[in-house]
Residue frames relative to the residue before (quaternion, step in Angstrom):
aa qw qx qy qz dx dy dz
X 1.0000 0.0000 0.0000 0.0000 0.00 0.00 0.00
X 0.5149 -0.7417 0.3806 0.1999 3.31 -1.29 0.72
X 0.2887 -0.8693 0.2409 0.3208 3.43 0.49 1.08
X 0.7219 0.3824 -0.2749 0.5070 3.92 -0.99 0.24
X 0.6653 0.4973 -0.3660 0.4197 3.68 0.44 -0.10
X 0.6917 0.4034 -0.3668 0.4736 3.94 1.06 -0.19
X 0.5205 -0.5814 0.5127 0.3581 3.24 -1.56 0.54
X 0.5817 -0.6022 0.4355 0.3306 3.57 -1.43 0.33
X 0.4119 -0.7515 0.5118 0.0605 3.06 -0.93 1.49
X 0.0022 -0.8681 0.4870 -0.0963 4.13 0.41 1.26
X 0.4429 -0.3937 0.7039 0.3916 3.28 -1.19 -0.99
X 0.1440 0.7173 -0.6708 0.1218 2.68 -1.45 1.11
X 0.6505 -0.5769 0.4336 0.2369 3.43 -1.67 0.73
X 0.0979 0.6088 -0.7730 -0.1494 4.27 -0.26 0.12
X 0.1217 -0.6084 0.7836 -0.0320 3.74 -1.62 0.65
X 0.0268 0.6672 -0.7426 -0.0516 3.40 -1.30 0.90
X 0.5779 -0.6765 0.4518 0.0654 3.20 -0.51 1.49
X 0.7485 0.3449 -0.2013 0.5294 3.95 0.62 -1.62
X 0.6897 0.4796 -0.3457 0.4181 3.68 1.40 -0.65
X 0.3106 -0.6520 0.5233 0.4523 3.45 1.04 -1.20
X 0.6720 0.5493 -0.3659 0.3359 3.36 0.33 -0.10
X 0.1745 -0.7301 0.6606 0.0040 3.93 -1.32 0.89
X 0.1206 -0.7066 0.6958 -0.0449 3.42 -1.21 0.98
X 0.2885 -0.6141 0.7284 0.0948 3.91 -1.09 1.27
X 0.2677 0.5644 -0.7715 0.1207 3.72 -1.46 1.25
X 0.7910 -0.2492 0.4556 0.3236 2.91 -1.96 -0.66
X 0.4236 0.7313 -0.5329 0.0428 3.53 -0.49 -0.03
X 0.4535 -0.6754 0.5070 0.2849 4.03 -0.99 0.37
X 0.2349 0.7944 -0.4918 0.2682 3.92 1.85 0.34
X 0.0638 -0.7691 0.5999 0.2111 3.16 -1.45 -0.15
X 0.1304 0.8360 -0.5280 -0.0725 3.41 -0.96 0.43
X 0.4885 -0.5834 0.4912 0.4241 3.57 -1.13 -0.04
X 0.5929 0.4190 -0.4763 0.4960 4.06 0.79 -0.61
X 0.1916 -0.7713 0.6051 0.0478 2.37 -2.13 0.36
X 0.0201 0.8103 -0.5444 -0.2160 4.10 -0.07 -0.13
X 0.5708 -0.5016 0.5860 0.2814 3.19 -1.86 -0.18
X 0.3793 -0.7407 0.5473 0.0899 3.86 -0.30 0.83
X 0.5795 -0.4750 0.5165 0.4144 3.38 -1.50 0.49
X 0.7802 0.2564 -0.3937 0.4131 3.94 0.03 -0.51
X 0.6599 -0.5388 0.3514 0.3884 3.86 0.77 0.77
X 0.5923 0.5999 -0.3353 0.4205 3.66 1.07 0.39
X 0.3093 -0.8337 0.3848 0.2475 3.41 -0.48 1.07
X 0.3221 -0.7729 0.5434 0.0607 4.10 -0.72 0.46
X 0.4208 -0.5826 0.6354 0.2824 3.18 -1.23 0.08
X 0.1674 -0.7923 0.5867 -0.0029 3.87 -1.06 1.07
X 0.1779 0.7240 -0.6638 -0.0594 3.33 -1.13 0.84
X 0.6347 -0.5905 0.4660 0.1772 3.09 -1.78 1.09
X 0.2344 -0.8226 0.5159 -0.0476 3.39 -0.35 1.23
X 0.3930 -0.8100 0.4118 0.1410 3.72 0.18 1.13
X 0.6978 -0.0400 0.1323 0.7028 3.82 1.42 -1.13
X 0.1918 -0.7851 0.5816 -0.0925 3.54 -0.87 1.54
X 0.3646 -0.4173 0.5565 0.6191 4.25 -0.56 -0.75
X 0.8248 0.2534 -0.4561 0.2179 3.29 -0.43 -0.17
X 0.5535 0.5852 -0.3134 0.5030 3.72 1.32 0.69
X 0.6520 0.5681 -0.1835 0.4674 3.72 1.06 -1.39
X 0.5980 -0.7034 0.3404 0.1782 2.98 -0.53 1.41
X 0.7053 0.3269 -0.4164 0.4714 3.45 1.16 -1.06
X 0.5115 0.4799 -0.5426 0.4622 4.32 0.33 -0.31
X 0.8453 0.3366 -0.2624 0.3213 4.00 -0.01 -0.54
X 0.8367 -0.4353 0.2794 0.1801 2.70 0.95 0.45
X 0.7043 0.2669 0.0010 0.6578 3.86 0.83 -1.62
X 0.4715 0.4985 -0.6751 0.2709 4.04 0.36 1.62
X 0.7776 -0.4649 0.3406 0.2513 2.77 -1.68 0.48
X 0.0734 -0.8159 0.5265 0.2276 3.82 -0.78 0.28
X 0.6158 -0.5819 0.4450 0.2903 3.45 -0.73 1.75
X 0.0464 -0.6885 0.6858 0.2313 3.88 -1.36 0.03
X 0.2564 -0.8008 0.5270 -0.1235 2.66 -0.16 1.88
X 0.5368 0.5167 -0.4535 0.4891 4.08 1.17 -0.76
X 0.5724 0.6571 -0.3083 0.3814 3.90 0.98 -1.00
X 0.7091 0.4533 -0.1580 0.5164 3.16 0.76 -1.16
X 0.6684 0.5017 -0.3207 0.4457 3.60 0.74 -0.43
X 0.6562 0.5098 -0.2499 0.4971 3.38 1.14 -1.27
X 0.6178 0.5691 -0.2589 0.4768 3.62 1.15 -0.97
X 0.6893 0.4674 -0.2046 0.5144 4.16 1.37 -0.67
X 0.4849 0.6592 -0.3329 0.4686 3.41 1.86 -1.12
X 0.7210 0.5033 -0.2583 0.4001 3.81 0.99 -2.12
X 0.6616 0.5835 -0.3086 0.3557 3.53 0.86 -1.59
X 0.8837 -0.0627 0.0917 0.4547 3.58 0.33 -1.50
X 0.1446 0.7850 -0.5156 0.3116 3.27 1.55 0.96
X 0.6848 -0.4722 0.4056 0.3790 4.25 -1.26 0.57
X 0.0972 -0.8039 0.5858 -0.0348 3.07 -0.36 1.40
């Protein structure tokens, strides 16, 4: 690798705010916030709009397409006439 040209690879906070929940990885993000961690170390934090523990498909409460509708509806339009 070419040295000086990558961003710094750290720890960092993801926080989902609507879920409550925070997860400490690896990431090359920046931010100005910061928080105080369970092991008493402080991190950068970014706010994460939709997480698994928020996104409908991991929880559970998404929607289910009607997809037989939609077929039967393409069959009428340009189905063998």
């Amino acid at each position: 690798m070419k040295r000086n040209i990558h961003p710094d690879y750290r720890p960092v906070v993801f926080r989902d705010p609507g879920a409550g929940v925070a997860f400490l990885t690896r990431s090359t993000v920046t931010s100005r916030k910061t928080v105080t961690w369970e092991d008493g170390h402080v991190y950068p934090v970014v706010d994460v709009d939709v997480s698994s523990a928020s996104h409908p498909f991991h929880t559970g409460r998404g929607r289910v397409l009607d997809t037989a509708g939609r077929v039967e509806r393409f069959r009428r339009r340009y189905g063998t006439r």
